[in-house]
C-alpha positions in Angstrom: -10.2 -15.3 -6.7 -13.3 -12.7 -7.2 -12.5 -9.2 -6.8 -14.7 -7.1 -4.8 -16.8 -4.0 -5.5 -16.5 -0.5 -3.5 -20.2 0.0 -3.8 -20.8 0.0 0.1 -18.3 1.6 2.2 -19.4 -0.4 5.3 -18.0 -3.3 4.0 -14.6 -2.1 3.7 -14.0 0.4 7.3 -12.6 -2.9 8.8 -9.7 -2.5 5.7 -8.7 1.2 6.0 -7.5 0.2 9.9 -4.5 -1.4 8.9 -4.0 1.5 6.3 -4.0 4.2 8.9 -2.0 1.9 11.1 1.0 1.8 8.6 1.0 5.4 7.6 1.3 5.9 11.3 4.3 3.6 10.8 5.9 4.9 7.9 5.2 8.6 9.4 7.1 7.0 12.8 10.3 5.6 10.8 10.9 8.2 7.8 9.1 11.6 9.2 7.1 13.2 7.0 8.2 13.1 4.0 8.7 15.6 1.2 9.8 14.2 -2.3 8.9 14.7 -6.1 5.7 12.6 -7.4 8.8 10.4 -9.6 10.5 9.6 -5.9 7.0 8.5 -4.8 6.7 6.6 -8.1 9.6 4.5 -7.4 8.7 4.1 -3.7 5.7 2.3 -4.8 7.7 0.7 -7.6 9.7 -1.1 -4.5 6.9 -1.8 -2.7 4.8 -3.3 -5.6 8.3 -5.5 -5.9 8.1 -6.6 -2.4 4.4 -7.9 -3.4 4.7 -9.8 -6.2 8.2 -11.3 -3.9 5.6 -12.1 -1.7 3.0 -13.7 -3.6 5.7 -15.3 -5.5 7.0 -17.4 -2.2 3.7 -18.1 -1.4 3.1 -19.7 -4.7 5.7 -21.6 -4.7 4.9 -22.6 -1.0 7.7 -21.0 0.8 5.7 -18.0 1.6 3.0 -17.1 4.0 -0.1 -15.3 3.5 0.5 -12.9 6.2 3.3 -11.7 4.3 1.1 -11.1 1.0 -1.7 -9.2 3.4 2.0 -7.2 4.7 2.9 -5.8 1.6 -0.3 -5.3 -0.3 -1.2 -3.0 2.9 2.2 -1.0 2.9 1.8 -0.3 -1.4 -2.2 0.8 -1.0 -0.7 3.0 1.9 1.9 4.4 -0.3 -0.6 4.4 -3.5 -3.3 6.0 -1.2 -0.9 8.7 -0.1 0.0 9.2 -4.0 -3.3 9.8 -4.8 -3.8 12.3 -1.7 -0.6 14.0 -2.6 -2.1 14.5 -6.6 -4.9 16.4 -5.1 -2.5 19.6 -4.7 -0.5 19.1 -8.1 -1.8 21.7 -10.3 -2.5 20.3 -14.1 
């Protein structure tokens, strides 16, 4: 599997749909949330646990890769957010 490059940002609006879609979920089911960078931390920790779950089943063929493509998108949400959220953190 070859990893792609961020070099044209055309090639990847058709991926930040399903990004947008999920933080409308996550805003939907938790509210807006309001937590320490270490509670995001471990957020992401569970979610990047629920990925390798995921690619794990599918490896060892009891998985599907719908559930891979599920996860991955719910961490990069959570990761994005992170990232968003660092912005405003003074240094």
């Amino acid at each position: 599997m070859k990893e792609e490059l961020f070099k044209d940002p055309r090639l990847w609006l058709d991926d930040i749909n399903p990004l947008i879609r999920e933080d409308e979920r996550q805003v939907k089911k938790w509210g807006i949330q309001s937590v320490t960078l270490f509670e995001w931390l471990a957020y992401l920790t569970e979610e990047i646990g629920e990925l390798a779950e995921a690619i794990l089943e599918y490896t060892n063929g009891d998985g599907k890769s719908e559930e891979i493509m599920n996860e991955a998108i719910q961490a990069a949400t959570l990761a994005l957010k992170i990232a968003k959220m660092a912005e405003g953190v003074r240094e």
